[in-house]
C-alpha positions in Angstrom: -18.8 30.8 -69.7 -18.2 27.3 -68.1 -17.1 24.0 -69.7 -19.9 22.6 -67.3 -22.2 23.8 -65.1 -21.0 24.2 -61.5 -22.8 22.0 -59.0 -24.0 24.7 -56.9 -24.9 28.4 -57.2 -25.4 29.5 -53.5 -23.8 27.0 -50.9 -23.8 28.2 -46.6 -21.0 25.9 -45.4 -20.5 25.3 -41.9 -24.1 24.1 -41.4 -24.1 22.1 -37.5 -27.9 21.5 -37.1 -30.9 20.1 -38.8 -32.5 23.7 -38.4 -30.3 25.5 -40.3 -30.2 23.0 -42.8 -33.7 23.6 -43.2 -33.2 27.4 -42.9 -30.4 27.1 -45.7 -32.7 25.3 -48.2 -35.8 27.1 -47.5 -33.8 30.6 -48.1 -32.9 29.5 -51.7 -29.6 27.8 -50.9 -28.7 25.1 -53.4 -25.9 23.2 -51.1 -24.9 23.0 -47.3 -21.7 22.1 -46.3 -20.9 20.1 -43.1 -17.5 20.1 -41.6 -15.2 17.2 -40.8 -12.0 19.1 -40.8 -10.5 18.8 -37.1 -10.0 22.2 -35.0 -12.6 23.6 -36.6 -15.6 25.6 -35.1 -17.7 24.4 -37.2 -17.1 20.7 -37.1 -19.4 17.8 -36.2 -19.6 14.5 -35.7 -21.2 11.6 -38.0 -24.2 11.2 -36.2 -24.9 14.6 -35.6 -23.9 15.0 -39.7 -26.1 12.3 -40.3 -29.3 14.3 -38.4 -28.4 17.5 -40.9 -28.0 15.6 -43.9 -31.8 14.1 -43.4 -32.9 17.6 -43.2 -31.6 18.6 -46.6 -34.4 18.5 -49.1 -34.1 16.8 -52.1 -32.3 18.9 -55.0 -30.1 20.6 -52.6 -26.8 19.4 -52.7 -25.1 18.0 -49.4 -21.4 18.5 -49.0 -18.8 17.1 -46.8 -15.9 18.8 -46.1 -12.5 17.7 -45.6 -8.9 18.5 -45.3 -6.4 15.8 -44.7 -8.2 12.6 -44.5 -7.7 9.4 -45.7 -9.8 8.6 -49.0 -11.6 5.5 -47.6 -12.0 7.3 -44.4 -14.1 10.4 -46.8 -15.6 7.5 -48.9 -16.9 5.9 -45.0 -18.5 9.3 -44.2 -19.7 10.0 -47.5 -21.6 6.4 -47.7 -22.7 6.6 -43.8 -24.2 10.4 -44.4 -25.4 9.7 -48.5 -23.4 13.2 -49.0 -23.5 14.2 -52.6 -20.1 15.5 -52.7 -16.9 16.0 -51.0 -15.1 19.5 -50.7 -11.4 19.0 -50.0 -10.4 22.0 -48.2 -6.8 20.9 -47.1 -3.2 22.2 -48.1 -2.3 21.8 -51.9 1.4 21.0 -51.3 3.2 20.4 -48.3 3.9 17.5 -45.8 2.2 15.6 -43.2 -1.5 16.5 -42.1 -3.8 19.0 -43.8 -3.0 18.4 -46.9 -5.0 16.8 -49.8 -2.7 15.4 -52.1 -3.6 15.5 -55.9 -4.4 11.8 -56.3 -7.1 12.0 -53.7 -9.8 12.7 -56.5 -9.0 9.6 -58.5 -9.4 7.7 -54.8 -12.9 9.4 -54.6 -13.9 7.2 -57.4 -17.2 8.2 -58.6 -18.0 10.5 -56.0 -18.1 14.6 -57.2 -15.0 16.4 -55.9 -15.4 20.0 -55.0 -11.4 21.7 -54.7 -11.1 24.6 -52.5 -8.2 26.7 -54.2 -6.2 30.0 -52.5 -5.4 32.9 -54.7 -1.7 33.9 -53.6 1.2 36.1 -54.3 1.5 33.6 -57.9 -2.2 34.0 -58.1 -3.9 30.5 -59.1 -0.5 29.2 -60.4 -0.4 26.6 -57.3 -4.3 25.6 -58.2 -3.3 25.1 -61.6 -0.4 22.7 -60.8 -2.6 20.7 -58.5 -5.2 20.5 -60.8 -3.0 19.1 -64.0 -1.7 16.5 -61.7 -5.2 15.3 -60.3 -5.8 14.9 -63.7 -2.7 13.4 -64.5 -3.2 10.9 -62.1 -6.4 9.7 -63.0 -9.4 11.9 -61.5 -10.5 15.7 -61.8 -12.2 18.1 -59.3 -16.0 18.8 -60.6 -15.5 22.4 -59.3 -13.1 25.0 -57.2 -13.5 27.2 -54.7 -11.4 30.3 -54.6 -10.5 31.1 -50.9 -8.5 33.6 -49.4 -4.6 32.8 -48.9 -3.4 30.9 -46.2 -0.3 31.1 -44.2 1.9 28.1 -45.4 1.8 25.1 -42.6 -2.0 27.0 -41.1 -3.3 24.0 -39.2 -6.4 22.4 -41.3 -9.0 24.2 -39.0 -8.3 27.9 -39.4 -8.0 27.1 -43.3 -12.0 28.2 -44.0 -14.7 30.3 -42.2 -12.1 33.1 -41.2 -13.9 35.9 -43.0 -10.5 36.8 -44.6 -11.6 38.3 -48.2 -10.1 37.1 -52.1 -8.9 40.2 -53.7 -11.5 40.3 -55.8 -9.9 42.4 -58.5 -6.7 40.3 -58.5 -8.9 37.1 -59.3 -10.9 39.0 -62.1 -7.5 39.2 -63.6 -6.7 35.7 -63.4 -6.9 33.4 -66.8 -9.5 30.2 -67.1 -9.0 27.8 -64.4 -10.9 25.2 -66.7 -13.3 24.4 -64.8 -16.6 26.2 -63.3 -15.8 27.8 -59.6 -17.2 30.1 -56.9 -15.6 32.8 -54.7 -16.0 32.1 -51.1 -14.0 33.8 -48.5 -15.0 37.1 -46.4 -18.7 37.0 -48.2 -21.4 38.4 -46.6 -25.2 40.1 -47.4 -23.6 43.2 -47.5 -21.0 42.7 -50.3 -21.7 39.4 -52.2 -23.3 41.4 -54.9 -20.2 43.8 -55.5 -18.2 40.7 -55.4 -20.1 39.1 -58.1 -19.9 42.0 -59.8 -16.3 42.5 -60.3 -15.4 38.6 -60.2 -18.1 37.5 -62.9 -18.6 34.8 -60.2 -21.7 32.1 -61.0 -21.2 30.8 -57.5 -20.7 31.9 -53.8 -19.9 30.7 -50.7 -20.2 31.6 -47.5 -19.7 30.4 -43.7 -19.1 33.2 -41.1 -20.6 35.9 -43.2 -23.6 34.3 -42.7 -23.4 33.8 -38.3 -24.6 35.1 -35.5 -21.8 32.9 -33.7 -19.6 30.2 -35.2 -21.3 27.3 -36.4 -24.8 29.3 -35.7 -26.4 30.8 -38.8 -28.2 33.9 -38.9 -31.7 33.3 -40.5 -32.2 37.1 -41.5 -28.7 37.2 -42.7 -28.9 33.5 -44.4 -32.0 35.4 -46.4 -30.2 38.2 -47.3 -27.1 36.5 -48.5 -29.0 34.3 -50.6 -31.5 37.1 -52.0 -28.2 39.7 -52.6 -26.5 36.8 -54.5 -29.4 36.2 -56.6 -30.7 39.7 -57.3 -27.1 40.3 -58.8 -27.4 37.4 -61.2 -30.7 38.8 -62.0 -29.5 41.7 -62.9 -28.2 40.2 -66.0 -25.6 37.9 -67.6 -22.2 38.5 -65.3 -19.6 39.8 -66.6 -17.5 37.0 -68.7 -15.1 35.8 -65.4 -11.3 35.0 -65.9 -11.0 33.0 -63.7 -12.5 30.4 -64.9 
């Protein structure tokens, strides 16, 4: 199905306190994500990352994520947290700030690059682009996330934990992006199961879906996401994906 394994199978992004760190893990979730990306609700700062990351138990993967920022600014973070991977979450194209630039991964170095993708009106055409020239320029993504469209020019903030929703029947339509990949974007207990369903998706992930307020998770609906998301897989091998 995958050329690799993805590096996560259930991440809850968002993730502001040691608590729900420890909620996240103890639910089943395999990566937390913490937010850097300025005007968003769910950002924090390095110490207060620093606190969450030391709650995450070992074999659950700790993600920073990013839209925007410098390389060695991520690669600071990334060393002052020990975060196991960086999600950038910025603009594909575009000019001036909130947008991560294709040669960013090959700046990362060593460190595993998570790219959060939009399917559009061109579906993944614009991932596809980006992708070829990270690669061209000397460093590919580990995995993608497929997110829900945003506005052209959205500020870096509102471009994750909307709860607007992939059309998931457009991306099961979509060819190979070459690389393993989970659908995020308007996920929630309720529906993550249908989603995997029709997507073939071997990953989710979720932020608001998952809240009783931004940045605050849910514990029973934490449980429940991760339980509906598994109990799908469990039902048997998904159904071969397109996208990817």
């Amino acid at each position: 199905m995958f050329e690799s394994q993805p590096l996560f199978h259930v991440k809850i992004c968002g993730v502001t306190t040691p608590a729900d760190a420890a909620l996240a893990a103890a639910a089943g979730a395999d990566a937390i994500g913490i937010n850097f990306v300025v005007g968003s609700p769910r950002r924090i700062d390095v110490d207060r990352a620093r606190a969450v990351a030391a709650a995450v138990p070992p074999g659950v993967l700790a993600v920073g994520v990013f839209a925007g920022m410098p390389a060695v600014e991520m690669l600071a973070i990334v060393r002052a947290i020990g975060l196991g991977a960086v999600q950038l979450h910025g603009h594909l194209v575009g000019e001036g700030g909130g947008v991560d630039a294709p040669k960013t991964c090959a700046a990362l170095g060593d460190v595993p690059v998570i790219r959060a993708v939009r399917l559009g009106d061109d579906g993944l055409a614009e991932a596809r682009r980006w992708l070829a020239s990270a690669t061209a320029a000397g460093g590919s993504p580990r995995m993608a996330i497929i997110d829900a469209a945003a506005p052209a020019g959205a500020a870096a903030g509102v471009l994750g934990g909307t709860g607007a929703r992939v059309d998931w029947r457009a991306l099961a339509d979509e060819q190979p992006l070459g690389l393993p990949w989970a659908l995020a974007g308007g996920l929630g207990p309720e529906n993550v199961g249908e989603a995997i369903g029709v997507t073939g998706a071997a990953a989710v992930d979720v932020a608001s879906g998952v809240e009783s307020a931004p940045g605050i998770k849910d514990p029973d609906r934490v449980r429940a996401f991760v339980e509906a998301a598994r109990a799908a897989w469990r039902k048997g091998p998904v159904r071969p994906p397109r996208g990817g």
